[in-house]
VEXVEXNU-189661 format. One line per field, with one value per atom (N, C-alpha, C): residue number from 1; z, x, y; atom name; chain. Coordinates in Angstrom, 1 decimal. Example, Ala and Ser with C-alpha at 12.3 -4.5 7.8 and 13.67 -1.06 7.14 Angstrom:
residues 2
koldo = c(1, 1, 1, 2, 2, 2) $
z = c(7.8, 7.8, 7.8, 7.1, 7.1, 7.9) $
x = c(13.2, 12.3, 13.2, 12.8, 13.7, 12.9) $
y = c(-5.7, -4.5, -3.3, -2.2, -1.1, 0.0) $
padren = c(N, CA, C, N, CA, C) $
tormi = c(A, A, A, A, A, A) $
END
This chain:
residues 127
koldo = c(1, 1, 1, 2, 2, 2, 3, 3, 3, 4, 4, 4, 5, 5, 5, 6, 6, 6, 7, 7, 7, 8, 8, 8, 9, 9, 9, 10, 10, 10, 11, 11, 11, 12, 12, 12, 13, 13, 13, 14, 14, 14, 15, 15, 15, 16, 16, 16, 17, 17, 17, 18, 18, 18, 19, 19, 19, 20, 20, 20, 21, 21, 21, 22, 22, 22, 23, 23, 23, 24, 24, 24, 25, 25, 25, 26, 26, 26, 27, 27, 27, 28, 28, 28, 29, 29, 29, 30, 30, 30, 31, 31, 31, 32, 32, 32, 33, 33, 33, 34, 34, 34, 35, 35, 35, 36, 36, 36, 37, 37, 37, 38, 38, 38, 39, 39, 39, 40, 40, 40, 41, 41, 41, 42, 42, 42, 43, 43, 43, 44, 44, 44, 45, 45, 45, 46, 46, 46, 47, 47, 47, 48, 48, 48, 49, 49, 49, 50, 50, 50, 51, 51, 51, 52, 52, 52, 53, 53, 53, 54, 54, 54, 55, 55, 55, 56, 56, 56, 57, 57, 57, 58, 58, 58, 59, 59, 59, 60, 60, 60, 61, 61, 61, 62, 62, 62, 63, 63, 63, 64, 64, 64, 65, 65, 65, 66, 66, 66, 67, 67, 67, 68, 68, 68, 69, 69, 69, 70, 70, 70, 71, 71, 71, 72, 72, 72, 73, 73, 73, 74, 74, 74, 75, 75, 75, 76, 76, 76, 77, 77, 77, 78, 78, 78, 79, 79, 79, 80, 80, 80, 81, 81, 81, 82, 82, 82, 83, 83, 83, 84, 84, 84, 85, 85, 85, 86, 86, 86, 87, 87, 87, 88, 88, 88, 89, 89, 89, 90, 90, 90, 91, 91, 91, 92, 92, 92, 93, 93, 93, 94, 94, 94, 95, 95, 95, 96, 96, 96, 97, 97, 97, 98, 98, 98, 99, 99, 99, 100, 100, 100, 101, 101, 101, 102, 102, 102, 103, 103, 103, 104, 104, 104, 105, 105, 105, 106, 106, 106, 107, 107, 107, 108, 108, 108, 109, 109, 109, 110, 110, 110, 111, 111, 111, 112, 112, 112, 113, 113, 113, 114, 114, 114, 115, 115, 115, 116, 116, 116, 117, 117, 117, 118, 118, 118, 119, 119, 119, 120, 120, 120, 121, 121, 121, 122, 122, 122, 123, 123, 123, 124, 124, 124, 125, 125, 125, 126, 126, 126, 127, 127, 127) $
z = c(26.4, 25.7, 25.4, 24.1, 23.9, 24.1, 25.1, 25.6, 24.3, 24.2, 22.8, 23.7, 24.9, 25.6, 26.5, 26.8, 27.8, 27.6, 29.3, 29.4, 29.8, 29.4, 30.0, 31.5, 32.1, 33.2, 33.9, 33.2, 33.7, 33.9, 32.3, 32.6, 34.3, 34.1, 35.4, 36.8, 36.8, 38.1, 38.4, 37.4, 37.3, 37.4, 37.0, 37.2, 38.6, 39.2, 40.6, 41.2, 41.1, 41.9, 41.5, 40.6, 40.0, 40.6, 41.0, 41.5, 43.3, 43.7, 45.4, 45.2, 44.4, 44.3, 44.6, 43.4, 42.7, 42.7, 43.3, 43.3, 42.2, 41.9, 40.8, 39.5, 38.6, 37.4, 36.2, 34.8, 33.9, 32.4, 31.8, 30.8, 29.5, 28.7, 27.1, 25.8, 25.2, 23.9, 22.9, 22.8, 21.8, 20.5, 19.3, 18.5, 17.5, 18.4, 18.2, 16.5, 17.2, 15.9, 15.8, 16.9, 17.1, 17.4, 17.7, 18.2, 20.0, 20.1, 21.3, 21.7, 20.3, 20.6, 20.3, 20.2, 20.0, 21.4, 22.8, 23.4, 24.6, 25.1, 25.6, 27.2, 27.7, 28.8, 30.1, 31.0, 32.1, 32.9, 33.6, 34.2, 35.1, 36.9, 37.6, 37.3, 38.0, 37.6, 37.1, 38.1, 38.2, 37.1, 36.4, 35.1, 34.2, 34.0, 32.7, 32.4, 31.3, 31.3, 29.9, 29.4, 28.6, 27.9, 26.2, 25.6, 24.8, 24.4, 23.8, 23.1, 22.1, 21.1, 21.6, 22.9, 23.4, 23.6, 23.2, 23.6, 24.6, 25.4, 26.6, 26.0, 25.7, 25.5, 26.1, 27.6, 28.9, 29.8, 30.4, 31.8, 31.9, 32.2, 32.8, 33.6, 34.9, 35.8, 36.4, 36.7, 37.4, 36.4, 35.6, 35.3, 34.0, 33.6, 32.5, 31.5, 29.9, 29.2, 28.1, 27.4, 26.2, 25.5, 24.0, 23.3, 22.2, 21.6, 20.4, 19.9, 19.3, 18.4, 16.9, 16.5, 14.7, 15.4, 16.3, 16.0, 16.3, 17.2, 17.3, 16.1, 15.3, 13.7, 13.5, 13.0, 12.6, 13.2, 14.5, 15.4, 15.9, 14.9, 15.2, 14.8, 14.3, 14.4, 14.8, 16.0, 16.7, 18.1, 18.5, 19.8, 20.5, 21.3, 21.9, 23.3, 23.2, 24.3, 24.7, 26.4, 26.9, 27.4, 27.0, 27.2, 28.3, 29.1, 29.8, 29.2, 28.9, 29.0, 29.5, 29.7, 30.6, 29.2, 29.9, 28.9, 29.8, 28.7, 29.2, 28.4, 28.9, 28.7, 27.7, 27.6, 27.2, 28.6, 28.3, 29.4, 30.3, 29.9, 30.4, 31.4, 31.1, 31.6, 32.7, 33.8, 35.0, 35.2, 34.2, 34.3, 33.8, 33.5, 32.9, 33.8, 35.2, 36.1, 36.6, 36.4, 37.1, 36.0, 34.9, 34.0, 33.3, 32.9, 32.0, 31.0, 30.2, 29.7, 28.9, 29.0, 28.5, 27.2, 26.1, 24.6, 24.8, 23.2, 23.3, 21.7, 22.2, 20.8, 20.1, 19.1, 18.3, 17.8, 18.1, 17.5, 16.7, 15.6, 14.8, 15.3, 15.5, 15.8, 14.9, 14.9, 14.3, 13.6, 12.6, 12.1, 13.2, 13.9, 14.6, 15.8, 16.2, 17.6, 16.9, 16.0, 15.1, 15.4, 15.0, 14.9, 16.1, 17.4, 18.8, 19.4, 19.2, 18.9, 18.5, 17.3, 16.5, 17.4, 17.7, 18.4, 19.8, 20.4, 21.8, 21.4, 20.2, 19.9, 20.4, 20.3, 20.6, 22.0, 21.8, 23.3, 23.4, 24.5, 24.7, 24.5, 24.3, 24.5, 25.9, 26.1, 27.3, 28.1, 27.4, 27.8, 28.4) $
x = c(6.6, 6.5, 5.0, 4.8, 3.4, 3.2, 1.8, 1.4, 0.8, 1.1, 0.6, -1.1, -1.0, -2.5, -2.8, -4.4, -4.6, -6.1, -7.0, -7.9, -8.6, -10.1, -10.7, -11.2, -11.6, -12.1, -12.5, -13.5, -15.0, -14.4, -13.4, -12.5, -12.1, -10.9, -10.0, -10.7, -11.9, -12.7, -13.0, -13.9, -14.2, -12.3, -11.5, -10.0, -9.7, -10.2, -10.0, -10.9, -12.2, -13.2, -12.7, -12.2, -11.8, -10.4, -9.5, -8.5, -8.6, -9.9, -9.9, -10.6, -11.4, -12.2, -11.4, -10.2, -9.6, -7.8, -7.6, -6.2, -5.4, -4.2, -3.2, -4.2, -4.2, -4.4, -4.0, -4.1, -3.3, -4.5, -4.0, -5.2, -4.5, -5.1, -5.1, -5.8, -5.3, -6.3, -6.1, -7.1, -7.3, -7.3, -7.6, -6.9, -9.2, -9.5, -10.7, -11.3, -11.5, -12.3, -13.9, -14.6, -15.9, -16.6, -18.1, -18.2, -17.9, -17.3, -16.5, -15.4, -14.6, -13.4, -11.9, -12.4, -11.9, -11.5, -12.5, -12.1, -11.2, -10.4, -9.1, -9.8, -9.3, -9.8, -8.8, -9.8, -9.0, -9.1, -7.8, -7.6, -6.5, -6.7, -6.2, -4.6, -3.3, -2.4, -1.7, -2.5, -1.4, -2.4, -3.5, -4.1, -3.4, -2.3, -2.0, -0.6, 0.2, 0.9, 1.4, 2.5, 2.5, 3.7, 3.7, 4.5, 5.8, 6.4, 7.6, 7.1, 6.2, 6.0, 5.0, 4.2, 3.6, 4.7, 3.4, 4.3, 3.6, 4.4, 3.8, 3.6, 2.2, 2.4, 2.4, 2.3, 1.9, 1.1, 0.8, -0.3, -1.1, -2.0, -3.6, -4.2, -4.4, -4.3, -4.0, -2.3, -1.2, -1.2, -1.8, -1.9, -1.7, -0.3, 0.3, -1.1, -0.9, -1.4, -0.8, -1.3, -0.4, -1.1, -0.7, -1.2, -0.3, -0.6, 0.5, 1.5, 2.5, 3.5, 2.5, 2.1, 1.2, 0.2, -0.7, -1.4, -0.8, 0.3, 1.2, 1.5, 2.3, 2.5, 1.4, 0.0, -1.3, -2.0, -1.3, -1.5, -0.8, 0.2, 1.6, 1.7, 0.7, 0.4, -0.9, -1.6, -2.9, -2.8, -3.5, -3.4, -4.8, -4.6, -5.4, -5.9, -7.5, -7.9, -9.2, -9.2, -9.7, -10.8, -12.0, -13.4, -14.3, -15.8, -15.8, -17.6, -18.6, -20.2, -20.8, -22.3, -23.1, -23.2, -23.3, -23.3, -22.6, -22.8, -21.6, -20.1, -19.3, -18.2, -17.7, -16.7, -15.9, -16.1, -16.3, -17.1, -15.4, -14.3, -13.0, -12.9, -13.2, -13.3, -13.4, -12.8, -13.3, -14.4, -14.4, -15.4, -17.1, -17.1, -18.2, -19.5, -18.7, -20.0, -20.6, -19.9, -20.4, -21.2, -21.9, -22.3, -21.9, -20.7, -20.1, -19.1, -18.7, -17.9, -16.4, -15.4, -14.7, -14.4, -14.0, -13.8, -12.6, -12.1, -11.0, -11.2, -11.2, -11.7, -10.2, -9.7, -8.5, -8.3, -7.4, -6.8, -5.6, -5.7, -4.2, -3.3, -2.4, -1.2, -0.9, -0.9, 0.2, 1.5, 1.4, 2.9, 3.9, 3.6, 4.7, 5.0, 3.8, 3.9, 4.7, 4.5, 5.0, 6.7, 7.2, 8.3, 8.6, 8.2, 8.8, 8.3, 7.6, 7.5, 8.5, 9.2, 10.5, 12.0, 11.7, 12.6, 12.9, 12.3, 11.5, 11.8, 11.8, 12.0, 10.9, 10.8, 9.5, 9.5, 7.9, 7.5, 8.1, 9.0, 10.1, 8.5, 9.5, 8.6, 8.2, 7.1, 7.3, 7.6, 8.0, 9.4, 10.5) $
y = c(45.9, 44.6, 44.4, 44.4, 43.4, 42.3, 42.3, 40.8, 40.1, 39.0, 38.3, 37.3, 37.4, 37.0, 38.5, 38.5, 39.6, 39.0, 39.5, 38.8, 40.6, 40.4, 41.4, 41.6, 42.8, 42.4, 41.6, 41.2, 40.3, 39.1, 38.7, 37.2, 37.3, 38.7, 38.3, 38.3, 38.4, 38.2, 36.8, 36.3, 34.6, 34.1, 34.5, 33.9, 33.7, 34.9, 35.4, 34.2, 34.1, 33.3, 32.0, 31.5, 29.9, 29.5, 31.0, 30.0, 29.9, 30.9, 30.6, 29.4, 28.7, 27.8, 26.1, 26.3, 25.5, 25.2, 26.6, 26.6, 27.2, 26.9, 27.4, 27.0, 27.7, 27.4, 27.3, 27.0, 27.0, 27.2, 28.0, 27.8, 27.2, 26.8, 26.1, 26.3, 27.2, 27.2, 26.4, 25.9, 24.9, 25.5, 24.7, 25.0, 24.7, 23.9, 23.5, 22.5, 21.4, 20.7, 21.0, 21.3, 20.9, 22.5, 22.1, 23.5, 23.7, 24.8, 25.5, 24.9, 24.1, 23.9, 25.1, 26.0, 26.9, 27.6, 27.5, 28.4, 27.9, 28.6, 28.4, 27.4, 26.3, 25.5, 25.7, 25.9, 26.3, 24.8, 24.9, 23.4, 23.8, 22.9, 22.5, 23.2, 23.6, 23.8, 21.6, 21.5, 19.5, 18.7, 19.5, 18.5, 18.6, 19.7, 20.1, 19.4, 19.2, 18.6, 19.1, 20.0, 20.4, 19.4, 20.1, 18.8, 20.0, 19.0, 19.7, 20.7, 21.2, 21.6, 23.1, 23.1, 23.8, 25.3, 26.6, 27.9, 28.3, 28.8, 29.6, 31.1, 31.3, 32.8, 33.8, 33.8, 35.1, 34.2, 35.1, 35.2, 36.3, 35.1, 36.1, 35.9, 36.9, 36.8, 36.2, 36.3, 35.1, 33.4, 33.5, 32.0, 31.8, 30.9, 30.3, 30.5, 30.8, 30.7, 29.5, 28.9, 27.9, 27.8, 27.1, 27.2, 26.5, 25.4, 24.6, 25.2, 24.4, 25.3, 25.3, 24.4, 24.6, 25.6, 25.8, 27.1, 28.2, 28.5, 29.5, 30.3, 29.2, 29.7, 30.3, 29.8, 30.4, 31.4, 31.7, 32.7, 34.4, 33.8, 34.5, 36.2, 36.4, 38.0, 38.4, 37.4, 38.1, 37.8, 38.5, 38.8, 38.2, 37.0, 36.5, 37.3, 37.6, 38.5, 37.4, 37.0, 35.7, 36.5, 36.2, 36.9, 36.0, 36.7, 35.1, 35.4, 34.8, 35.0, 34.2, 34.0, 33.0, 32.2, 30.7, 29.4, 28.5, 27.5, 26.4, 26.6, 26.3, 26.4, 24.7, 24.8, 23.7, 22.5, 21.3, 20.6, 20.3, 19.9, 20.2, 21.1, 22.2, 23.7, 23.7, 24.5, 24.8, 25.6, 26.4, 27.4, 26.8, 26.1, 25.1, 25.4, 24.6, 23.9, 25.6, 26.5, 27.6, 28.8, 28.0, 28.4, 29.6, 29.6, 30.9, 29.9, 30.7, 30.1, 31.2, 30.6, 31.5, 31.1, 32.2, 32.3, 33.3, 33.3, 34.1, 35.1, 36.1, 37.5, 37.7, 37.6, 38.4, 39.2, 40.0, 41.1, 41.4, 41.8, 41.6, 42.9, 42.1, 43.4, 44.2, 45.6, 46.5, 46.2, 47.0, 46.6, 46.5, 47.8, 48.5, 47.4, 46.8, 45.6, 44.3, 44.1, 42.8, 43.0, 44.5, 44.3, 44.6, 45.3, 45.2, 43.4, 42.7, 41.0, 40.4, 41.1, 40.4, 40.8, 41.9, 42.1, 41.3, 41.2, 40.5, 38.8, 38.6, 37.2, 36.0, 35.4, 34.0, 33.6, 33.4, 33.2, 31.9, 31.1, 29.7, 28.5, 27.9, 26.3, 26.0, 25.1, 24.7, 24.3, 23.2, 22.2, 22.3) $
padren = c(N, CA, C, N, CA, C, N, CA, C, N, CA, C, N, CA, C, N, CA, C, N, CA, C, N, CA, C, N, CA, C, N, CA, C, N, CA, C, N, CA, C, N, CA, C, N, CA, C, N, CA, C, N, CA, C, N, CA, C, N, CA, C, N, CA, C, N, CA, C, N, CA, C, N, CA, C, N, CA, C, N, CA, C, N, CA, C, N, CA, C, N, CA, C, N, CA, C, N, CA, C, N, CA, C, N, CA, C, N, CA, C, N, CA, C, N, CA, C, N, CA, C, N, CA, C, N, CA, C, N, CA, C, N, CA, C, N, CA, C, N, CA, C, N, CA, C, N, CA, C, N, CA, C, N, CA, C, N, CA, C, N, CA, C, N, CA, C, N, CA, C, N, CA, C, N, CA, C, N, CA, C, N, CA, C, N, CA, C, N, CA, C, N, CA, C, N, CA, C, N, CA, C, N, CA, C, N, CA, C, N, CA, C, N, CA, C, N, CA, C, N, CA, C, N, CA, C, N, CA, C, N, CA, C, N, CA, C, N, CA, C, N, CA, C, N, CA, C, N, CA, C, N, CA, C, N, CA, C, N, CA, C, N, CA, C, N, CA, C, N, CA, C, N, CA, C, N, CA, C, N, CA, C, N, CA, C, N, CA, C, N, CA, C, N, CA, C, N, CA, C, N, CA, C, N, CA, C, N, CA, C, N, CA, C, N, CA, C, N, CA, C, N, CA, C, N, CA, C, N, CA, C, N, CA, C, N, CA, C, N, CA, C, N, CA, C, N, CA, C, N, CA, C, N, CA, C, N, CA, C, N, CA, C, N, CA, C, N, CA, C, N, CA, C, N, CA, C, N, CA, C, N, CA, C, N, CA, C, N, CA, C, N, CA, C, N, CA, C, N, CA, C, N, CA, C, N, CA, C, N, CA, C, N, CA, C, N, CA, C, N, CA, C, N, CA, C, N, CA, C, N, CA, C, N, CA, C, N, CA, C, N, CA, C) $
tormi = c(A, A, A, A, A, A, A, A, A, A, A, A, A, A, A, A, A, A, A, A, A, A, A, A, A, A, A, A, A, A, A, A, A, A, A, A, A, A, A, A, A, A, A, A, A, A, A, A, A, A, A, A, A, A, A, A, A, A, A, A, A, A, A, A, A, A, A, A, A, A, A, A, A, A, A, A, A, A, A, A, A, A, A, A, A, A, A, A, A, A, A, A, A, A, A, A, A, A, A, A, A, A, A, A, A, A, A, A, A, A, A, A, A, A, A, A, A, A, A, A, A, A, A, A, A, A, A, A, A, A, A, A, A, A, A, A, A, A, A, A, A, A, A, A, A, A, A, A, A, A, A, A, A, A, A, A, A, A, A, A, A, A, A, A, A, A, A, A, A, A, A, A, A, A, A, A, A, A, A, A, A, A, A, A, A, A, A, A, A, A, A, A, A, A, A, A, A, A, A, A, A, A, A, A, A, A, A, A, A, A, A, A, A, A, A, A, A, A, A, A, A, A, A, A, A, A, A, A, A, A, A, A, A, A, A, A, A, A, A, A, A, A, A, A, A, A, A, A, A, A, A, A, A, A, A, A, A, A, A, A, A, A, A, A, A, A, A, A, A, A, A, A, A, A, A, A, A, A, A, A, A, A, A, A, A, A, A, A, A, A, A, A, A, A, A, A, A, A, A, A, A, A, A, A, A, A, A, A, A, A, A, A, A, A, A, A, A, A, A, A, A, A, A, A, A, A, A, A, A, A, A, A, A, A, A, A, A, A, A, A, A, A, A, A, A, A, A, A, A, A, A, A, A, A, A, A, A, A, A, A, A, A, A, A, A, A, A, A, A, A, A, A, A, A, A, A, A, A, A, A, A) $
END
């Protein structure tokens, strides 16, 4: 099955250090109005509270990934890969106070993944 999320190394370490820190987690990509509203916000597993319309697209490292249904559509043949660098993060963010921040790099799928995707059918709502 193609993962329609996947995080790099370096992410799934800081994932590792944020949830001994923090507990269960849950991440969110934003869809972004501003600058670094773009990059996916890691939050508490009990801050998050998803809505009807929300797709769960995978997990990275153990932790729910989501992301709207209107950017889903606009997203629906790339492949979200969660990156982490030194900065500040999204001020939401868990990853913030510990000066990194995480972003997310895309990758367009293959014909060939598109149609084992189609086959595989839609990531469910969250609801």
């Amino acid at each position: 099955m193609i993962a329609r999320v996947d995080a790099t190394a370096e992410a799934l370490l800081w994932i590792d250090r944020l949830k001994a820190k923090h507990g269960s987690l849950v991440f969110y990509q934003h869809h972004g109005c501003c600058e670094g509203g773009a990059a996916p916000v890691c939050l508490s597993e009990g801050d998050y509270r998803s809505s009807r319309n929300d797709r769960l697209l995978g997990e990275i490292g153990g932790c729910p990934f989501f992301m709207s249904g209107h950017q889903f559509e606009q997203w629906r043949h790339i492949q979200a890969i969660m990156d982490v660098a030194p900065g500040l993060g999204s001020g939401f963010s868990l990853e913030a106070p510990e000066g990194v921040g995480f972003f997310t790099r895309l990758r367009f799928f293959s014909a060939a993944e598109i149609e084992q995707l189609a086959v595989a059918g839609e990531p469910p709502c969250a609801a």
